[in-house]
Backbone as CSV, one residue per row, in Angstrom:
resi,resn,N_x,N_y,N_z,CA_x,CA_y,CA_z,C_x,C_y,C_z
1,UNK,-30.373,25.811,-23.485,-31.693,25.565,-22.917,-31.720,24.274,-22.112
2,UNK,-30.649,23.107,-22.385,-31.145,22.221,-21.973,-30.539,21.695,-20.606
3,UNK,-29.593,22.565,-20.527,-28.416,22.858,-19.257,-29.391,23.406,-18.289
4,UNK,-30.218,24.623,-18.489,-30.900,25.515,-17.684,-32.142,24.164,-17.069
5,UNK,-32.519,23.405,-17.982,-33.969,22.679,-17.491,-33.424,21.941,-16.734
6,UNK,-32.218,21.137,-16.972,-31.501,20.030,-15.982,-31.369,21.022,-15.160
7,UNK,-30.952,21.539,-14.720,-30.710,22.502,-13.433,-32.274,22.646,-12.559
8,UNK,-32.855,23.034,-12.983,-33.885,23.452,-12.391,-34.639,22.744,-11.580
9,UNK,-34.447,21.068,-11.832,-35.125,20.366,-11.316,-34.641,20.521,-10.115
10,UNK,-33.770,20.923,-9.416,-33.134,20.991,-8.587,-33.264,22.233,-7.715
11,UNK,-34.465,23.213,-7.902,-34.013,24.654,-7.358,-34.917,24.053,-5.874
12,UNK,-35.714,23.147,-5.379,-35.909,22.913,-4.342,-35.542,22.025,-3.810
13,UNK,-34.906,22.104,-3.125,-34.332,20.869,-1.670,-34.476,20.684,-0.919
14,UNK,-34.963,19.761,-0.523,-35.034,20.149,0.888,-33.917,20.410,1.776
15,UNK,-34.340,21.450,3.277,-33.616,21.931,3.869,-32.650,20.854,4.250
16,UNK,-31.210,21.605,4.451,-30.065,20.203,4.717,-29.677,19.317,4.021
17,UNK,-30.131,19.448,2.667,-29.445,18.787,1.843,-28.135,18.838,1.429
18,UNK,-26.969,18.047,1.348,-25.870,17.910,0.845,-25.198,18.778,-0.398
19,UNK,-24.702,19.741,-0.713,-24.268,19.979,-1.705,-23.599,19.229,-2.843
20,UNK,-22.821,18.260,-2.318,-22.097,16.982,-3.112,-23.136,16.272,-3.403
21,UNK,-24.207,16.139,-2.744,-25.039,14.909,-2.948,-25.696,15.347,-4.194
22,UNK,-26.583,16.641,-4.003,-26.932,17.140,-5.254,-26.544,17.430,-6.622
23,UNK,-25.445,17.670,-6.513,-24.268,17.493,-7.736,-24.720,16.342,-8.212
24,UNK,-24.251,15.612,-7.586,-24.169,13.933,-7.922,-25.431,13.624,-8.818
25,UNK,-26.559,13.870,-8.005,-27.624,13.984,-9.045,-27.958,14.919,-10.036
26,UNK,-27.632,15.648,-9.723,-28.132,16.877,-11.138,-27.087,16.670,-12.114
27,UNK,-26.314,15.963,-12.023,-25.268,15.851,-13.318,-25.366,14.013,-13.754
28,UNK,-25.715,13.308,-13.024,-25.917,11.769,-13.101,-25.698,11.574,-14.739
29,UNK,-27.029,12.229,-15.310,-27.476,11.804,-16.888,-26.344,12.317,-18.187
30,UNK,-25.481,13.598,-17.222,-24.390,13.999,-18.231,-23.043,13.075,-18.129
31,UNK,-23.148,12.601,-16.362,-21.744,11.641,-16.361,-22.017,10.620,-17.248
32,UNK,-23.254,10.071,-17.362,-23.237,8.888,-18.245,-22.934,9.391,-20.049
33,UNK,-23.285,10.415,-20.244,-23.113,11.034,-21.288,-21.531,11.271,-21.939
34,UNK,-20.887,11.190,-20.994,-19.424,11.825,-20.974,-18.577,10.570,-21.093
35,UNK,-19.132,9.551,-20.489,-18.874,7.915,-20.331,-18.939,7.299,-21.391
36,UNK,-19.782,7.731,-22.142,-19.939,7.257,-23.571,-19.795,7.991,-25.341
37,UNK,-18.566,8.993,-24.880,-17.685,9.294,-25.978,-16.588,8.939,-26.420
38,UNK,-16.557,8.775,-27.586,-15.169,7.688,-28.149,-14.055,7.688,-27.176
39,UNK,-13.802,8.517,-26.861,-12.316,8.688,-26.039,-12.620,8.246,-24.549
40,UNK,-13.288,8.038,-23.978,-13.870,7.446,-22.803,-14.552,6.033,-22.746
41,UNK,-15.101,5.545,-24.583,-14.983,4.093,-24.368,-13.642,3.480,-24.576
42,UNK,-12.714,3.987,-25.157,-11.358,3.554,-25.513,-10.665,3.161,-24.639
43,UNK,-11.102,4.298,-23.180,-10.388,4.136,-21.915,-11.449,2.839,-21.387
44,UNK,-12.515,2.775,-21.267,-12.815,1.295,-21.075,-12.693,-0.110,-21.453
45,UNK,-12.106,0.207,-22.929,-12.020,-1.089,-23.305,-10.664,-1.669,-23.208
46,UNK,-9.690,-0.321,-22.713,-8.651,-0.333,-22.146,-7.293,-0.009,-24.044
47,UNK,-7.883,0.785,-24.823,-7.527,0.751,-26.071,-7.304,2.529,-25.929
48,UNK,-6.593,2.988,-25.108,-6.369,4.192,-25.326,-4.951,4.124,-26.068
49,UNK,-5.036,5.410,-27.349,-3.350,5.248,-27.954,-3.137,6.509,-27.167
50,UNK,-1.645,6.592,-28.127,-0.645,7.485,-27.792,-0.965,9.259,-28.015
51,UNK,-1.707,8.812,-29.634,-1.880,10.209,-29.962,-3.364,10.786,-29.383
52,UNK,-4.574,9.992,-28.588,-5.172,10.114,-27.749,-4.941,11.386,-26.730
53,UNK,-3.772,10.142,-25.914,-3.625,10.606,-24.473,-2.879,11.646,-24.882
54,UNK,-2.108,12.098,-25.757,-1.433,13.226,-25.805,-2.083,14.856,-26.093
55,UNK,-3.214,14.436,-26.974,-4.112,15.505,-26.823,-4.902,15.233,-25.604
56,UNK,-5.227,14.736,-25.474,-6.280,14.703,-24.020,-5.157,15.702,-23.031
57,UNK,-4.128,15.328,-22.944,-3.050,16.098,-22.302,-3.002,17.754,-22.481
58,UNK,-2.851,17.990,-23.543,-3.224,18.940,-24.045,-4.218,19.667,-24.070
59,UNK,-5.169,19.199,-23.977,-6.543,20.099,-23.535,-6.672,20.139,-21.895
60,UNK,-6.241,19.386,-21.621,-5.976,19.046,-19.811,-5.365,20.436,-19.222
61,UNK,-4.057,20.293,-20.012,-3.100,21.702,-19.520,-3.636,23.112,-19.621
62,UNK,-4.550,22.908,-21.020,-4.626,24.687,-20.415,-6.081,24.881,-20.077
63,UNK,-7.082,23.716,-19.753,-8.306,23.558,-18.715,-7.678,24.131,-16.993
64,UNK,-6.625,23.575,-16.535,-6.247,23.849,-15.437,-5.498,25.067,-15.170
65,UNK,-5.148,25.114,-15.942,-3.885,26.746,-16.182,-4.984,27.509,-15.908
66,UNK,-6.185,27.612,-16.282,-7.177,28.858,-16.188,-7.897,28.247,-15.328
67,UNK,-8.207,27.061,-14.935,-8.809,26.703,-13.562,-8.288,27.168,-12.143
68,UNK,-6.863,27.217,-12.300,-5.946,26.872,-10.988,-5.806,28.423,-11.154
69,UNK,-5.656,29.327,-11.987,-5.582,30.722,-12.117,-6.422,31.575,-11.758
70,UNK,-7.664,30.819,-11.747,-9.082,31.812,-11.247,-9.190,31.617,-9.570
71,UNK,-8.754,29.869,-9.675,-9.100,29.671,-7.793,-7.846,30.451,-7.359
72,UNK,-6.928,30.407,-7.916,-5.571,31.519,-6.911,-6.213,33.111,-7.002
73,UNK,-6.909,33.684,-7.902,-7.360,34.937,-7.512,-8.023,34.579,-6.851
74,UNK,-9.022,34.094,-6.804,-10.751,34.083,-5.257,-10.210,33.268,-4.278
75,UNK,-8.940,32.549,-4.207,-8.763,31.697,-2.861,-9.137,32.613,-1.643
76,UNK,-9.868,33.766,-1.518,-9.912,34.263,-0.462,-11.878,34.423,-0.184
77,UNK,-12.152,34.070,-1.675,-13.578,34.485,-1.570,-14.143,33.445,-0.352
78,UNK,-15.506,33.797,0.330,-15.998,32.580,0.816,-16.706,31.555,0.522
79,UNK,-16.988,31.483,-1.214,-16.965,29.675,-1.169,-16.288,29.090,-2.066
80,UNK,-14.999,29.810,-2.074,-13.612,29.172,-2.300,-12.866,28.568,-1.331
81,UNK,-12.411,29.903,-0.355,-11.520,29.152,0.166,-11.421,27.943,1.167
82,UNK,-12.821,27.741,1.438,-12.562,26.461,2.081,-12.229,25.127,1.392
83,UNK,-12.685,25.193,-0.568,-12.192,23.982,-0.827,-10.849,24.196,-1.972
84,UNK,-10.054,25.470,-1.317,-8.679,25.759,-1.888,-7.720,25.056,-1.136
85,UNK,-7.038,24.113,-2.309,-6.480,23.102,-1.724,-4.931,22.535,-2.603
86,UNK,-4.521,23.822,-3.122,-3.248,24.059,-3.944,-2.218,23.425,-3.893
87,UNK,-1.679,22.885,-2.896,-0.902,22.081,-2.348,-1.319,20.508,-2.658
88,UNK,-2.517,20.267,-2.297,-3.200,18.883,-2.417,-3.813,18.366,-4.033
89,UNK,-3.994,19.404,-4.467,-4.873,19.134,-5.604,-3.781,19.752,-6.934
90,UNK,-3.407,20.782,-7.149,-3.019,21.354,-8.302,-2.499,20.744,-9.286
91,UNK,-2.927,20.462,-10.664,-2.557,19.561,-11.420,-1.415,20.503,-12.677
92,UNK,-1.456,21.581,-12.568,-0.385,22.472,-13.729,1.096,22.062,-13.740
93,UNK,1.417,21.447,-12.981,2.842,21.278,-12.602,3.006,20.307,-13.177
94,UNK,2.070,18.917,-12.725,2.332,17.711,-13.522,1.835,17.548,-14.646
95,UNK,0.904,18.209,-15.335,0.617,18.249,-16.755,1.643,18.799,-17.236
96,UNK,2.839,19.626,-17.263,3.698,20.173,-17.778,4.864,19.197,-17.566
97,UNK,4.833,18.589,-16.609,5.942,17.434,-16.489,5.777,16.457,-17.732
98,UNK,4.254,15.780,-17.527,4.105,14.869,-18.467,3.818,15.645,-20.610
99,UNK,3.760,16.919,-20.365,4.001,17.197,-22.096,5.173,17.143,-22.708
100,UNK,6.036,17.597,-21.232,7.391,18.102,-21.599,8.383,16.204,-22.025
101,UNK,7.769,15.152,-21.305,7.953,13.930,-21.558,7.590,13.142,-23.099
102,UNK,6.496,13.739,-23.402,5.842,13.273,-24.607,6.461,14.228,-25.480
103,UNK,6.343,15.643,-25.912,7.115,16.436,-26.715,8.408,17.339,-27.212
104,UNK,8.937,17.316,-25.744,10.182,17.530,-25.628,10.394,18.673,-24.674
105,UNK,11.402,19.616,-24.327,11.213,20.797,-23.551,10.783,22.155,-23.865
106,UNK,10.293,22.216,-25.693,9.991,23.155,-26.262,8.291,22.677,-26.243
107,UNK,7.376,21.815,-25.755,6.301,21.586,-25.944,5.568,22.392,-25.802
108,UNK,5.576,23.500,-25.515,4.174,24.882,-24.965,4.344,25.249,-26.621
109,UNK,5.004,25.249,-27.667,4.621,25.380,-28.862,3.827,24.499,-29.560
110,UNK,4.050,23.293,-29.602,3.582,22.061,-30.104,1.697,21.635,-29.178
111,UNK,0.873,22.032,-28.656,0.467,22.241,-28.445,-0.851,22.540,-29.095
112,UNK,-2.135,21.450,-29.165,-2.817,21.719,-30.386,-4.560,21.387,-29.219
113,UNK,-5.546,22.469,-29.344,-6.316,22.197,-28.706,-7.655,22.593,-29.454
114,UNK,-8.983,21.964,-29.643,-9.918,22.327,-29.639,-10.709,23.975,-29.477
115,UNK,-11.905,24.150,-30.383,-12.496,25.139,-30.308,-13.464,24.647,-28.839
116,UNK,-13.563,23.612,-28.345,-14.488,23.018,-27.193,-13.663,23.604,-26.024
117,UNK,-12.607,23.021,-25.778,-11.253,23.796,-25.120,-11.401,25.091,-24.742
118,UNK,-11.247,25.547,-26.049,-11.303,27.180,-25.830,-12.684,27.606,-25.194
119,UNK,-13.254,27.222,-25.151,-14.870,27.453,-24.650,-15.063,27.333,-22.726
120,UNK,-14.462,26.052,-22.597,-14.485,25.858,-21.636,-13.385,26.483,-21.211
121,UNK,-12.408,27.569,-21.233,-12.119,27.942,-20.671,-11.883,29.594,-20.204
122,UNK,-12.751,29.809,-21.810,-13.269,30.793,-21.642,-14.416,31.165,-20.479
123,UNK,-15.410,30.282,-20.125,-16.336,30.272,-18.977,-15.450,30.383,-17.702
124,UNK,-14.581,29.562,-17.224,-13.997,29.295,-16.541,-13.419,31.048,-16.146
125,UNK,-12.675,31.704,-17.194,-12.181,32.857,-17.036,-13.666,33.997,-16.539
126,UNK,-14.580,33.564,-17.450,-15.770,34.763,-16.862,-16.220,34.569,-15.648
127,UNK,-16.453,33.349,-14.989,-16.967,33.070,-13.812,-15.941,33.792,-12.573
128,UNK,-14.657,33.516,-13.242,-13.652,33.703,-12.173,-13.879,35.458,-12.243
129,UNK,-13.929,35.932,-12.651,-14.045,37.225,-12.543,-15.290,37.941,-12.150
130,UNK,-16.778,37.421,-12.465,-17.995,37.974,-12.410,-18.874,36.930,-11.533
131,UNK,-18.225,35.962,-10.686,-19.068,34.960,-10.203,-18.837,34.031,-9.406
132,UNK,-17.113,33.763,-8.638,-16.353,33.237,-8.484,-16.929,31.816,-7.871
133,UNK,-18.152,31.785,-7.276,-19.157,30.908,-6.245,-19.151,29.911,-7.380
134,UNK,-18.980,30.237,-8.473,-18.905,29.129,-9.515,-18.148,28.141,-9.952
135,UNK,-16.645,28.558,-9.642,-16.038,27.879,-9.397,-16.235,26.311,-8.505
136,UNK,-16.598,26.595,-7.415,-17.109,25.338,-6.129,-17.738,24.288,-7.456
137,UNK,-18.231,24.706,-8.491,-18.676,23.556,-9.361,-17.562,22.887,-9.803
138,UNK,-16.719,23.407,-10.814,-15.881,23.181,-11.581,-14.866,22.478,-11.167
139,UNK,-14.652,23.112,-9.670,-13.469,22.559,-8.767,-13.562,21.145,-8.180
140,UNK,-15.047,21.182,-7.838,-15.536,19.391,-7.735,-15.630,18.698,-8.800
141,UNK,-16.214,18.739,-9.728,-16.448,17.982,-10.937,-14.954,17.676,-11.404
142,UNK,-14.032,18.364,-11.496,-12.267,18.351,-12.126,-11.915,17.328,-10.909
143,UNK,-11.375,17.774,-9.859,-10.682,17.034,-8.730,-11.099,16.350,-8.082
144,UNK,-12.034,15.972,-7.964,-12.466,14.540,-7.176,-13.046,13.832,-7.897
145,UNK,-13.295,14.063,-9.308,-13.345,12.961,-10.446,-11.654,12.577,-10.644
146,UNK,-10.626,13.386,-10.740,-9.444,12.805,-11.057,-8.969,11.796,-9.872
147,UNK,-9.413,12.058,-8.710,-8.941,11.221,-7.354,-9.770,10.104,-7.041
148,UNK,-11.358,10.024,-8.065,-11.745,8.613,-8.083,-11.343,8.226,-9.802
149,UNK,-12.289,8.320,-10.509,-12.203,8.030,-11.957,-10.644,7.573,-12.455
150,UNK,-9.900,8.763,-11.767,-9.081,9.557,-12.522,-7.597,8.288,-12.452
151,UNK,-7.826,7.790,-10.960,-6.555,6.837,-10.794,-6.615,5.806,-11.683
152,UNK,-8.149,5.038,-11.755,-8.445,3.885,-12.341,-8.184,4.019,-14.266
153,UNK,-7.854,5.399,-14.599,-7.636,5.679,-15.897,-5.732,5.561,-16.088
154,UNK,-5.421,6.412,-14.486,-4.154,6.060,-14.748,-3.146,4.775,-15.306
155,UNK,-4.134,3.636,-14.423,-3.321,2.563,-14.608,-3.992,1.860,-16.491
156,UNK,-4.857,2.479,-16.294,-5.471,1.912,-18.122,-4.620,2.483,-18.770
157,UNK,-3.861,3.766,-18.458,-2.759,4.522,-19.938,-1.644,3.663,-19.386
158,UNK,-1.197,3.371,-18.538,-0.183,2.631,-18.194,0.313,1.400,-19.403
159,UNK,-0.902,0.940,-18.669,-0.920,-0.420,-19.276,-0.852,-0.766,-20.867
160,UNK,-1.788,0.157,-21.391,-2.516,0.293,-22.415,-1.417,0.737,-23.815
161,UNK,-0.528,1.968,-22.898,1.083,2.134,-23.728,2.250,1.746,-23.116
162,UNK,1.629,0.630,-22.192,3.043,0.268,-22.118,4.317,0.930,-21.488
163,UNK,3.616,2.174,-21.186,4.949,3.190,-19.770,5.553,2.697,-18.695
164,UNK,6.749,2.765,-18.828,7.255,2.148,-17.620,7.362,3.120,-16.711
165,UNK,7.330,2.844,-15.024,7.512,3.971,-14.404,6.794,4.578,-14.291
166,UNK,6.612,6.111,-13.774,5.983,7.401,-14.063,5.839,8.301,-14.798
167,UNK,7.083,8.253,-15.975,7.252,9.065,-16.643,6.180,9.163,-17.612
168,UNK,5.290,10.393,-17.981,4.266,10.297,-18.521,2.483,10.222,-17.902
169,UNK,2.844,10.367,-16.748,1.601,9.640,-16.176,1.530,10.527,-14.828
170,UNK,2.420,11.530,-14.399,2.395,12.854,-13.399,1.024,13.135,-13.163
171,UNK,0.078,12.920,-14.761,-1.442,13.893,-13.553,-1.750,12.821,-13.067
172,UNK,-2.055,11.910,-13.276,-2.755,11.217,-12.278,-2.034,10.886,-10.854
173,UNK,-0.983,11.624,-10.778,-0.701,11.395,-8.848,-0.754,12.263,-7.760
174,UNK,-1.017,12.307,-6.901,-1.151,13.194,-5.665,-0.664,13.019,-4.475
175,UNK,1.330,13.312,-4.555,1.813,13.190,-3.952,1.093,13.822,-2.688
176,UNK,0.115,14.775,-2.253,0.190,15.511,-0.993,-1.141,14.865,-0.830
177,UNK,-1.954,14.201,-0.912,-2.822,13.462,-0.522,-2.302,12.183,-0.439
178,UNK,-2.386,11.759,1.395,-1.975,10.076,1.870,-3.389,9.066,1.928
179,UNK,-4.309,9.810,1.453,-5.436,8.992,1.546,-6.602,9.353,0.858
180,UNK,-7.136,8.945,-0.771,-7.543,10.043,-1.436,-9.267,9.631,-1.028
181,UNK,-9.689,8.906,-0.316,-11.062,8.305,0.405,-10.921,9.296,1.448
182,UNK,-9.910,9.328,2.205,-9.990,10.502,3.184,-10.082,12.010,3.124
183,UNK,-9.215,12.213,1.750,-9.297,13.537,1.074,-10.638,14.160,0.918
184,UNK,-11.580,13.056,-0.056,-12.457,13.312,-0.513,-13.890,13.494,0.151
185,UNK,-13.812,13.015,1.663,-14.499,13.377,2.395,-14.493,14.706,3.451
186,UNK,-13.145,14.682,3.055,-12.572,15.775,3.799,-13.162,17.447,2.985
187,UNK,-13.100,16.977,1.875,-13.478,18.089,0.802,-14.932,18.311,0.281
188,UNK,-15.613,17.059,0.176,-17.366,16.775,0.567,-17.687,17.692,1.435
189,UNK,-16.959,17.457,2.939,-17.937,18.337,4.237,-17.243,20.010,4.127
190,UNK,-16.205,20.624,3.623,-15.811,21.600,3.384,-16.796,22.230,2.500
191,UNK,-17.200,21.576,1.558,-18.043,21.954,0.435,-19.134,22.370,0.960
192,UNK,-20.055,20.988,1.553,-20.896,21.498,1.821,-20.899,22.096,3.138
193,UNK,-20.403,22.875,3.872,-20.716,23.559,4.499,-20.259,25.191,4.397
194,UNK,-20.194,25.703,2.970,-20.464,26.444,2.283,-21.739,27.157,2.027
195,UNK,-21.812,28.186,2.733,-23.119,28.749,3.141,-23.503,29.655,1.640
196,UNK,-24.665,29.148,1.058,-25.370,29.415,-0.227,-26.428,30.029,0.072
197,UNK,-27.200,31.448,-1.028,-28.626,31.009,-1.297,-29.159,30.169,-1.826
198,UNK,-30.528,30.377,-1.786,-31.067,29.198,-2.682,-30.656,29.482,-3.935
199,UNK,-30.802,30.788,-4.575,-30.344,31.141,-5.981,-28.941,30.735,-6.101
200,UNK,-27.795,31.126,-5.393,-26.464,30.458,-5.274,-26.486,28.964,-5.913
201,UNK,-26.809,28.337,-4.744,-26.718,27.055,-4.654,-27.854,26.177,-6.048
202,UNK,-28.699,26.832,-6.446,-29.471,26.322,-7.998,-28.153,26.822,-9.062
203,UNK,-27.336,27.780,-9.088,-26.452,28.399,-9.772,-25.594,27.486,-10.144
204,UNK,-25.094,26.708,-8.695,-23.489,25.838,-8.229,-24.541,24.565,-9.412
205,UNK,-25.858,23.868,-8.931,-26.298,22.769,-9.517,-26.067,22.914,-11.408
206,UNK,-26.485,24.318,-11.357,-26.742,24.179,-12.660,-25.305,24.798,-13.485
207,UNK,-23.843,25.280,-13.257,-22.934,25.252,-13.446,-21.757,23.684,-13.580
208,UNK,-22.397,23.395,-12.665,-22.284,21.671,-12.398,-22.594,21.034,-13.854
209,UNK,-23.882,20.750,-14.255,-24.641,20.357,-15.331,-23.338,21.114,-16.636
210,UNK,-23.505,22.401,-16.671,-21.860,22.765,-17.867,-20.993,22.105,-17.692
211,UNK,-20.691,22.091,-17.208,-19.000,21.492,-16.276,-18.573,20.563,-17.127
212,UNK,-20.024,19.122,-17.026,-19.677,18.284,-17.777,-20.223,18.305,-19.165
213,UNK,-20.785,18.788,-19.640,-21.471,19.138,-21.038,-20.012,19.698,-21.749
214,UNK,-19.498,20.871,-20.820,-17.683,20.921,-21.522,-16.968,19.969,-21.877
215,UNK,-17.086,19.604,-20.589,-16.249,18.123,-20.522,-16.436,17.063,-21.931
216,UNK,-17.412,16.594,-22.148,-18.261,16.434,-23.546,-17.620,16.451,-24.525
217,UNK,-17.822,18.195,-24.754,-17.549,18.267,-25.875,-15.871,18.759,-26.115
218,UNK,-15.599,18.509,-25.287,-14.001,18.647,-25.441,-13.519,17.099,-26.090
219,UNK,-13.947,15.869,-25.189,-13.712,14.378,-25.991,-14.310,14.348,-27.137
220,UNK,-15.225,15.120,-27.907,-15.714,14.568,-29.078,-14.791,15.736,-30.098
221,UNK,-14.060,16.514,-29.470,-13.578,17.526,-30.326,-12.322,17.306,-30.628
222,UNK,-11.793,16.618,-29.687,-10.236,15.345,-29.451,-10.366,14.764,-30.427
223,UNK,-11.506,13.612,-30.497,-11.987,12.594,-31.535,-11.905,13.249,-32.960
224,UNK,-12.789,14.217,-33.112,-12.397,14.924,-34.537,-11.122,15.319,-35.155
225,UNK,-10.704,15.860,-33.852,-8.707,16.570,-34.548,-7.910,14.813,-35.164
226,UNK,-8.311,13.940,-34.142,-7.320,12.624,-34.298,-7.840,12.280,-35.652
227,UNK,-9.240,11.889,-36.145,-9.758,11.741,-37.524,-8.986,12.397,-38.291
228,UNK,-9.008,14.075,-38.363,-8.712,14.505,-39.260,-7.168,14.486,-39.453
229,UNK,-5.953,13.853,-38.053,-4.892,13.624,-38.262,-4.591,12.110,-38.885
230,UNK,-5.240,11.412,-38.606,-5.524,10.106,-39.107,-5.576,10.322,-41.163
231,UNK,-6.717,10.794,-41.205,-7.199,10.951,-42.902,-6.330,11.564,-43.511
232,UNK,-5.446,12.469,-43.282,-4.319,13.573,-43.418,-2.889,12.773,-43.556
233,UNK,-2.520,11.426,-42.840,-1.681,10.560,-42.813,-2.495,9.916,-43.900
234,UNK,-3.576,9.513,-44.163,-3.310,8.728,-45.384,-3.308,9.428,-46.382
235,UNK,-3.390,10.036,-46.518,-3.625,10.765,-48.044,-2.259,11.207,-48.467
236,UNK,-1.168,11.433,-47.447,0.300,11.773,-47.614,0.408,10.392,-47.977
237,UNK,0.237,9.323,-47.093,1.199,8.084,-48.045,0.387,7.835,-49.446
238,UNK,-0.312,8.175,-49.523,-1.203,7.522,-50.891,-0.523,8.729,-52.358
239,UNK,-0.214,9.899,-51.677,0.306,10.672,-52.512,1.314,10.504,-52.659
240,UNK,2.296,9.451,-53.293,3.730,9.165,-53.667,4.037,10.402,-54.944
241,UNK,5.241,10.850,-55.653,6.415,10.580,-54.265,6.869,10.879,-53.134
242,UNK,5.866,11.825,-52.744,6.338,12.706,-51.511,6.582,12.203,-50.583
243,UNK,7.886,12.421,-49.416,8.221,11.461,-48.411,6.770,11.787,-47.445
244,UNK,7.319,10.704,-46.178,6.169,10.684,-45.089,6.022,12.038,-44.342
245,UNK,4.891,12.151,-43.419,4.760,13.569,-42.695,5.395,13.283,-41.546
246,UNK,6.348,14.339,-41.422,6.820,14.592,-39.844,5.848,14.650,-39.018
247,UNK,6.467,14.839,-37.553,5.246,15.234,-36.478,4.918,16.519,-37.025
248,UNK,5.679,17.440,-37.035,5.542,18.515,-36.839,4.606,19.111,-38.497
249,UNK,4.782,17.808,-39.383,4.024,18.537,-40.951,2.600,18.191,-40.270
250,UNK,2.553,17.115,-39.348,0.527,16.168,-39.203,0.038,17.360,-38.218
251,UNK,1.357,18.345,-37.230,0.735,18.583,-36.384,-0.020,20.016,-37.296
252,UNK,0.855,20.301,-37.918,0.181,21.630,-39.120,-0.919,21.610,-39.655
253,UNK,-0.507,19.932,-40.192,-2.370,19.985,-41.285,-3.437,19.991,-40.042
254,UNK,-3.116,19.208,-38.989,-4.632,19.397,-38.467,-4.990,20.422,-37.468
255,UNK,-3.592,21.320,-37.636,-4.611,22.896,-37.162,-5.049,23.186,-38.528
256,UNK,-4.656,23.807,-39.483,-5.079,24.051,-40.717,-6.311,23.519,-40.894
257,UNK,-6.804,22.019,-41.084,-7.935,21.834,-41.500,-8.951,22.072,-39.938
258,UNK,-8.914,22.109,-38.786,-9.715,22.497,-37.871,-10.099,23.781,-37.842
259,UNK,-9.225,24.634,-38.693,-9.382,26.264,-38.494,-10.516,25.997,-40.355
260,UNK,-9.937,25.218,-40.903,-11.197,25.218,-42.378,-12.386,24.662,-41.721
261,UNK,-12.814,23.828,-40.969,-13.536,23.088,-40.708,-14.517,23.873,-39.590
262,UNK,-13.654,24.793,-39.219,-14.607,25.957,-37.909,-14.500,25.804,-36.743
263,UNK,-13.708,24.670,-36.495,-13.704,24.213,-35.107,-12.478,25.167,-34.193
264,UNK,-11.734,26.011,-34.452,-11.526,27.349,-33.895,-12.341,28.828,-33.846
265,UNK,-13.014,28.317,-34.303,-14.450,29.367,-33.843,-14.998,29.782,-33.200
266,UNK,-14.841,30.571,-32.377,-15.573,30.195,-30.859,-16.662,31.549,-30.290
């Protein structure tokens, strides 16, 4: 209900209004919302860990796998393909670079994601099939938040663990963009000149408004798995004699207790 009312404020515009611009506002009150979940003040205070960014990684990879999968079927629709930009933007390649860095070359097993996850990408899959104009939301809100937000986070995981190099840190670059201020204007006027109805274009605003409400609740669902991997490590050392938990025993308990807890539910 409360997705639909934020939207609405928006079903009149005046004529010539910006499509980006409107975004911008009809989602304002959720970016700040999204800004202020544990895993997004961590990245401000510049206190992001390891086992963080590695799920964040993880929910990253298969957000885009079904993002980048829906825009390659409709890259032909018309208010896709003008801001299909596969070459410039596609992030599946380097999220798989950087898991395969953190977990090894068997990582598509190891692999632990949210019931929020699954949600959002379940939408992602219905739109792409029954709605594709929906996409133009999803596709802005993801990629030109990673080409502003997204750099200034890069250098916070950098720093923050201590990576030398690149290794680890693949999404945040865009080798095929030489100018991501130029990109992004470049992809602004593509956008909006994406010919909408009014119903369309209240659709794109108020798909927008989900976008990040996913977004949301995917960091607070991160936050929960790490708790419950956190509480799960102590209770193994507190239970002597049993030796310590492998990766692979912490990565068990906290599917196990997320599947008790409901948070594979979807």
């Amino acid at each position: 209900m409360e997705t639909k009312k934020s939207a609405r404020k928006y079903d009149t515009w005046e004529e010539g209004s910006d499509l980006s611009e409107q975004i911008k506002e009809a989602t304002k009150e959720n970016h700040v919302r999204a800004e202020n979940t544990e895993l997004m003040l961590s990245y401000q205070r510049g206190q992001i860990t390891l086992p963080q960014y590695k799920l964040l990684l993880c929910s990253l990879h298969e957000i885009y796998k079904v993002l980048e999968e829906e825009l390659d079927k409709n890259c032909c629709h018309p208010a896709v393909a003008p801001i299909y930009f596969p070459q410039e933007l596609a992030r599946l390649e380097y999220l798989e670079s950087d898991l395969e860095h953190f977990f090894g070359p068997d990582w598509s097993g190891k692999v632990i994601v949210p019931a929020a996850t699954h949600r959002y990408t379940q939408r992602l899959r219905e739109i792409g099939q029954k709605n594709p104009v929906l996409l133009v939301a999803h596709a802005y809100t993801r990629y030109l938040g990673d080409l502003s937000g997204g750099q200034v986070l890069g250098k916070i995981t950098q720093k923050s663990l201590r990576l030398t190099g690149k290794e680890g840190l693949s999404f945040f670059s865009f080798p095929g963009v030489t100018s991501a201020n130029r990109f992004k204007q470049l992809y602004r006027s593509r956008m909006n000149a994406i010919e909408l109805t009014e119903a369309e274009r209240a659709a794109v605003l108020e798909e927008a408004v989900r976008a990040f409400e996913f977004n949301t609740q995917v960091f607070d669902d991160l936050q929960k798995l790490l708790c419950v991997a956190t509480e799960a490590s102590k209770i193994n050392r507190a239970a002597l004699p049993f030796p310590p938990l492998t990766p692979f025993t912490v990565g068990l308990c906290v599917t196990l207790a997320t599947i008790g807890t409901g948070m594979y539910l979807l």
